[in-house]
C-alpha positions in Angstrom: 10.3 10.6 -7.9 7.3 12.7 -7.8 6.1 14.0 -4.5 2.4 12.0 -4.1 1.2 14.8 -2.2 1.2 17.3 -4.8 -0.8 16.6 -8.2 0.7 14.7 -10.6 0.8 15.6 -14.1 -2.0 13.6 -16.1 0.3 13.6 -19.2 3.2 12.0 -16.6 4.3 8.0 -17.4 3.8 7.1 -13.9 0.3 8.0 -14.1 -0.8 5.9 -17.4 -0.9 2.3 -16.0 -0.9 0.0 -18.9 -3.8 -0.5 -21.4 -6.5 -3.1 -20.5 -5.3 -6.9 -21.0 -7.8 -7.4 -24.0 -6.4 -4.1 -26.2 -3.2 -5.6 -25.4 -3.9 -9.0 -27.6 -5.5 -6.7 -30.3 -2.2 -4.8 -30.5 -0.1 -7.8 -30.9 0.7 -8.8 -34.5 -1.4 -12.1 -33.5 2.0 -14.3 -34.0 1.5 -17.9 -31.7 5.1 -17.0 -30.8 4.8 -13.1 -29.4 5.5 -12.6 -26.0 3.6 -9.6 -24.3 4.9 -7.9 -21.2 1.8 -7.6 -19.2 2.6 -4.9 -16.1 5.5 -2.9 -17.2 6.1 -0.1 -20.0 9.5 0.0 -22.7 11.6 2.6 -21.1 9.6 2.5 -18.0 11.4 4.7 -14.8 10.9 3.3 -11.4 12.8 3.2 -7.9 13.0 -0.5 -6.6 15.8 -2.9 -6.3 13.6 -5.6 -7.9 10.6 -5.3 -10.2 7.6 -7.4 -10.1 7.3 -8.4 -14.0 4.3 -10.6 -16.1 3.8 -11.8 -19.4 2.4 -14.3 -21.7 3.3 -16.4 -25.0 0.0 -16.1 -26.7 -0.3 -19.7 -28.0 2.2 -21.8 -25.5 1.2 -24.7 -23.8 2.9 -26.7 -21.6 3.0 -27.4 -18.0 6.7 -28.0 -17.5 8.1 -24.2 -19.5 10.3 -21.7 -17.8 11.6 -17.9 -18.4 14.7 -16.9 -18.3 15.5 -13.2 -18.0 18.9 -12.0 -18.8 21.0 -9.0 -17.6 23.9 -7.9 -19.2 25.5 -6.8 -15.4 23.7 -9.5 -13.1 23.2 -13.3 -13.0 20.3 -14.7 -15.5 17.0 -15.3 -13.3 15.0 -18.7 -14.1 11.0 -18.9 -13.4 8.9 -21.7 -14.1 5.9 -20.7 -16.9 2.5 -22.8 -17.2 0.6 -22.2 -20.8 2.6 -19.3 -21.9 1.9 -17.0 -18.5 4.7 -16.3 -16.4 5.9 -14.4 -13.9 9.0 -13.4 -12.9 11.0 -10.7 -10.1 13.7 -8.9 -11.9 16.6 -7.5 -10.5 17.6 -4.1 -11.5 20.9 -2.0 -11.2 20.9 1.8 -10.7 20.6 3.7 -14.7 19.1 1.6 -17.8 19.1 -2.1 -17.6 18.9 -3.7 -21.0 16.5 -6.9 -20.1 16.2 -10.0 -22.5 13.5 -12.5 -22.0 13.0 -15.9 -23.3 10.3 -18.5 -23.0 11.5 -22.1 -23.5 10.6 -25.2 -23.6 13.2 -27.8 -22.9 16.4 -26.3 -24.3 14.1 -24.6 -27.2 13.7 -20.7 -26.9 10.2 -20.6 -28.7 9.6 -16.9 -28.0 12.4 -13.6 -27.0 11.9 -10.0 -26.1 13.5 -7.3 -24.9 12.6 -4.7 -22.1 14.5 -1.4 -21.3 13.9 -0.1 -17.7 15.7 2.6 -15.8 16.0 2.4 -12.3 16.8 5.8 -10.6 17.2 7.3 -7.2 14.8 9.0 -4.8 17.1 10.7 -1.7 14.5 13.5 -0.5 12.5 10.6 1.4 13.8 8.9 4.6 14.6 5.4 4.6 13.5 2.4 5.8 16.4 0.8 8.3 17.0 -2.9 8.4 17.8 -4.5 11.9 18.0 -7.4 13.9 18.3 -8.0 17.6 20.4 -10.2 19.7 20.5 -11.2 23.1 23.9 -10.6 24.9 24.5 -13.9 25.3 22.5 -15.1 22.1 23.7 -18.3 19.8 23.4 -16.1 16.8 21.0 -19.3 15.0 17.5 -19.8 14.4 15.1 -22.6 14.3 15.3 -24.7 11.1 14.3 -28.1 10.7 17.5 -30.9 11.2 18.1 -30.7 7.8 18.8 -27.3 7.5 21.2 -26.5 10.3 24.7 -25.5 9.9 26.8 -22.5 9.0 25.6 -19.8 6.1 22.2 -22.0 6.6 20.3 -20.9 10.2 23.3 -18.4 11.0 23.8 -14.7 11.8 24.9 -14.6 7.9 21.9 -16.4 7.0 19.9 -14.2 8.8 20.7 -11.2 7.3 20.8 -12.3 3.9 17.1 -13.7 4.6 15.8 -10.6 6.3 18.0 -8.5 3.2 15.7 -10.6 0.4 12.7 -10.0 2.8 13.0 -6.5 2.1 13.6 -6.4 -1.6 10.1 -8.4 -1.9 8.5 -5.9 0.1 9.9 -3.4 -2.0 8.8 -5.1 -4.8 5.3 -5.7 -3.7 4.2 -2.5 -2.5 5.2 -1.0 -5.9 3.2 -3.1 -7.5 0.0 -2.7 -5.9 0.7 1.0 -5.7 0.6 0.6 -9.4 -2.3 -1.5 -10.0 -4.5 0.9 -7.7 -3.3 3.5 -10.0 -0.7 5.4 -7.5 2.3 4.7 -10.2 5.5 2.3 -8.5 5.4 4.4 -5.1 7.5 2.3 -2.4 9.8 2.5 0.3 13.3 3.8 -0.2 15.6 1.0 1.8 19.0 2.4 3.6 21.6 0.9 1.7 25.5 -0.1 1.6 28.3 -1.1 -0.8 28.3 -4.9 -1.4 31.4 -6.4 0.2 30.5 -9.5 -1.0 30.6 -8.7 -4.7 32.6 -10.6 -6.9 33.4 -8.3 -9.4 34.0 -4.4 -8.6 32.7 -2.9 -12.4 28.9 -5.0 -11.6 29.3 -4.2 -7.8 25.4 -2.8 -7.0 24.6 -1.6 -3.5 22.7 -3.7 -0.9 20.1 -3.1 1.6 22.3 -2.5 4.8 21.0 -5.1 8.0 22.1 -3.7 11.7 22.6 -5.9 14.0 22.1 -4.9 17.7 23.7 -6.4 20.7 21.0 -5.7 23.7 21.4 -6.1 27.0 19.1 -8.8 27.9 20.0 -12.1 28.1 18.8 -14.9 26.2 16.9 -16.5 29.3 15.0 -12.9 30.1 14.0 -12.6 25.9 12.4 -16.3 26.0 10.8 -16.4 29.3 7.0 -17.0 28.6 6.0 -14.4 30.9 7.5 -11.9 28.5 5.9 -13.9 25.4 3.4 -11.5 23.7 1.0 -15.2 23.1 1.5 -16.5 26.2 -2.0 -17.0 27.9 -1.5 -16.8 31.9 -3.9 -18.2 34.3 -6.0 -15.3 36.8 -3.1 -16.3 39.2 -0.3 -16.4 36.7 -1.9 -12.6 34.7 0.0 -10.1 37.2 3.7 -12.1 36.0 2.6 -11.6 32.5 4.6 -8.8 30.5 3.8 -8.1 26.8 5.6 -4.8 26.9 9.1 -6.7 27.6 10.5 -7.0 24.5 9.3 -3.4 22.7 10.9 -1.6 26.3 13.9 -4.1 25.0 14.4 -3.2 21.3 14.1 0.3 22.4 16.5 0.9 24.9 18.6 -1.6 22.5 18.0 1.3 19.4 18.7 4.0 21.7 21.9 2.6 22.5 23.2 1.6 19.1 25.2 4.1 17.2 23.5 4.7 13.7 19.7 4.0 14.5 17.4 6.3 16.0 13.6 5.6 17.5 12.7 8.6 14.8 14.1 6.2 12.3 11.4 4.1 10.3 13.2 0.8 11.3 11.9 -2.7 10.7 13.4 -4.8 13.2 13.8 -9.0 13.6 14.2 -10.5 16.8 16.6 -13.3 16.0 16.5 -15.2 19.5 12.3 -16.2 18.6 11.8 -20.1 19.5 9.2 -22.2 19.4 8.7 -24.3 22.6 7.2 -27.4 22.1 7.0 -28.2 25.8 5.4 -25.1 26.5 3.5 -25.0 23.4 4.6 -21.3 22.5 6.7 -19.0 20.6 8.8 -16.9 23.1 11.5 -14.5 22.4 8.8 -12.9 20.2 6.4 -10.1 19.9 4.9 -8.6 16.7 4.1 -4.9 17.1 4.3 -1.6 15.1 4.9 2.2 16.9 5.5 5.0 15.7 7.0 7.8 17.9 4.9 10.6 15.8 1.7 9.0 16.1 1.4 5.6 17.6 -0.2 5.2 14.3 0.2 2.1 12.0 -1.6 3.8 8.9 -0.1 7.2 9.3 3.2 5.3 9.6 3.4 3.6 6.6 2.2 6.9 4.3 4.1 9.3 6.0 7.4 6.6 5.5 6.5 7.0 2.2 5.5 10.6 1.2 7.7 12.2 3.8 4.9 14.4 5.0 1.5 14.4 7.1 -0.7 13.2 4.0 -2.1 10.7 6.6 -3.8 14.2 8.0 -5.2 14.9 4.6 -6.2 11.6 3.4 -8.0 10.8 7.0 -9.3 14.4 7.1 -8.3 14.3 10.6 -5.7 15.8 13.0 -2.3 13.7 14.3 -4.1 13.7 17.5 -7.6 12.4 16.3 -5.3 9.7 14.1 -4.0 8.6 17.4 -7.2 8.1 19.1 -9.2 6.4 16.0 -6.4 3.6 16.3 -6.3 3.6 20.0 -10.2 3.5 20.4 -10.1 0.3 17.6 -7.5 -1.8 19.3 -8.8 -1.2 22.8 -12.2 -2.3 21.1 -10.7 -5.5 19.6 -8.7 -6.5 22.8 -12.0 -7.8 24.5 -13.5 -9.3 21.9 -10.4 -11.7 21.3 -10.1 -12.3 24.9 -14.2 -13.6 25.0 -13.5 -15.4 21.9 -10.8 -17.0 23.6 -12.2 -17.9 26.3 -14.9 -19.7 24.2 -12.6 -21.7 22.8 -11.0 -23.2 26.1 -14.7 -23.4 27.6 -15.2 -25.6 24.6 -12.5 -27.6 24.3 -13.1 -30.8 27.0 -16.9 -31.3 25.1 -15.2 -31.3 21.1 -12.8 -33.6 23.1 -15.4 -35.7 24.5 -17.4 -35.7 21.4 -14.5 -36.9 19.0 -13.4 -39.3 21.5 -17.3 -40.9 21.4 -17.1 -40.4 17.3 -14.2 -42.4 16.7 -15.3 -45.3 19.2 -18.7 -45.4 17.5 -16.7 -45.8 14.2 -14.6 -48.5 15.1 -17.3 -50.7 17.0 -19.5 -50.3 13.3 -16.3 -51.2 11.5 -15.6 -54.1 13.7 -19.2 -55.3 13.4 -18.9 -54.8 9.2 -16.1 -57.1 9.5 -17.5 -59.5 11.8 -20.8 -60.1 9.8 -19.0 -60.3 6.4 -17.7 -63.9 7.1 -16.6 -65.6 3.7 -19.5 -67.1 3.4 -21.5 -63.9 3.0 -19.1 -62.3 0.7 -19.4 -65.4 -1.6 -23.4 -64.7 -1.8 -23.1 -61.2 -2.3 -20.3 -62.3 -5.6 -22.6 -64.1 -7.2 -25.8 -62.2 -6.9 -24.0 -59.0 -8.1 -22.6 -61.0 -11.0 -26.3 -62.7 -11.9 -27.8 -59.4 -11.9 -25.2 -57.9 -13.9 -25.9 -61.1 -16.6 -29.7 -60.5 -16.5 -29.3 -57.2 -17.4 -26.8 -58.3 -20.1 -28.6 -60.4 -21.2 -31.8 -58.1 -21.7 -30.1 -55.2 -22.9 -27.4 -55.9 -25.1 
């Protein structure tokens, strides 16, 4: 994969996004039954597990259609199609996958086509490392509705498969906006592993490889709502309140754990989150980025990617300037969402009070409607709606 810090070759694929939607159509032999591949070039390289593709049937209409994409190594992929567009996420194995496409409706293919992409590897970039967290005494589930509980549903396995897809889409999506924006199908590489779940050895494709980590913490410590990152303590409850908890946590936790590194770009779930109805919170949780280099969101996610300090050149500034820009914005921001908080609760017992006054006006003029629309009533208001209707029958018509 080309390196996107140096200049890339204007003659190069990956920087001659497709032609506008418009030439497309012209381009087509016009046939009600061609299919055009909207996003994606015949023999097109790129670097993801899973590819983003979209189409249309020029002249199909129907609200209840469906694609199915074929692969001659992996299972056939079904997407739902509305008027001939579709869309659909392909899965791709490592060299050329020979893709077929076809548009039906009902058990009738009306339209087929065929699409060769190569999928190849990029090594000379670090990965992105897939983990989750446990507590030491966690009941390796997470919240699902009643209906959903059970083995290989809200368990560890579950969990990791989830997170596993999570990643692929990711993937998927930061290619293709790369691509729209005119960047070429620039993503993430993801650490990977053999499949031990594969079926068959000869199709066996690697996987994105999930860590899980065994901390040190307990359950009760990880959802105690004074380490909650949303939990909003009173002026005599704020010195017991600590955000920091769970980072400190997974840190010490990665530290620990044999095969991950805090120089490692890792993107990390915190399996033991619960919502607490009682309490009206999510504990166990924090959402945070950091990045040893920097403490730099932005210069995270393009140095993960370019493997090199183009944040410096893009932002025309130094690492340490980087740094202060972000740490100057969220120290801004904190205030301002603490005021507007505050607002909100000030607020609160008047919007109370007022809806509470609203709906008891409301019922007292619904009562009274009822009450003065006694059967007699209604029986005038019948018949002078129907004599006005005859008059004006009877004048018009």
């Amino acid at each position: 994969m080309p390196n996107p810090v140096q200049e890339l070759d204007a003659d190069s694929p990956i920087c001659k996004p497709l032609p506008p939607y418009e030439d497309i159509i012209k381009a087509s032999s016009g046939s009600p039954n061609d299919m055009l591949i909207l996003n994606v070039s015949q023999n097109e390289v790129v670097y993801q597990h899973y590819i983003i593709v979209h189409g249309q049937v020029l002249e199909a209409k129907g609200k209840d259609d469906k694609i199915v994409v074929h692969h001659p190594k992996l299972p056939s992929l079904e997407y739902p199609a509305i008027d001939g567009y579709f869309k659909a996420v392909v899965e791709l194995a490592y060299g050329v996958n020979e893709l077929t496409f076809e548009y039906k409706q009902g058990a009738t293919v009306v339209s087929q086509s065929t699409l060769t992409i190569s999928r190849g590897k990029f090594t000379d970039k670090p990965p992105l490392k897939l983990a989750i967290l446990l507590a030491k005494d966690s009941p390796e589930t997470f919240d699902a509705p009643p209906g959903a509980q059970g083995p290989g549903i809200n368990d560890l396995d579950a969990a990791v498969k989830k997170m596993r897809c999570c990643a692929y889409l990711w993937q998927a999506y930061m290619a293709e906006m790369m691509y729209r924006n005119g960047c070429g199908r620039r993503t993430f590489r993801l650490e990977e592993e053999p499949d031990s779940d594969a079926q068959d050895e000869s199709t066996q494709q690697p996987r994105a490889k999930v860590h899980i980590i065994r901390s040190q913490t307990s359950l009760a410590e990880m959802r105690d709502k004074r380490n909650a990152q949303q939990w909003r303590p009173s002026k005599e409850e704020k010195g017991e309140h600590d955000p920091g908890f769970l980072k400190r946590n997974l840190m010490e936790s990665i530290d620990n754990f044999e095969g991950l590194s805090n120089q490692d770009n890792i993107a990390c779930l915190l399996m033991d989150s619960h919502w607490d109805p009682e309490q009206d919170l999510i504990v166990g949780h924090t959402a945070l980025a950091s990045y040893q280099k920097y403490n730099s969101n932005s210069s995270a996610t393009l140095d993960m990617i370019t493997n090199s300090q183009i944040s410096e050149r893009l932002f025309g500034m130094t690492s340490e300037q980087v740094k202060n820009v972000d740490r100057a914005i969220h120290d801004a921001s904190v205030p301002v969402v603490q005021a507007a908080s505050q607002v909100v609760r000030n607020m609160r017992p008047a919007i109370d009070e007022f809806m509470a006054a609203t709906h008891k006006v409301a019922d007292e003029t619904v009562k009274a409607v009822h009450q003065a629309l006694t059967p007699d009533t209604r029986a005038k208001i019948r018949t002078s709606v129907m004599n006005a209707v005859k008059t004006t029958m009877d004048n018009y018509v």
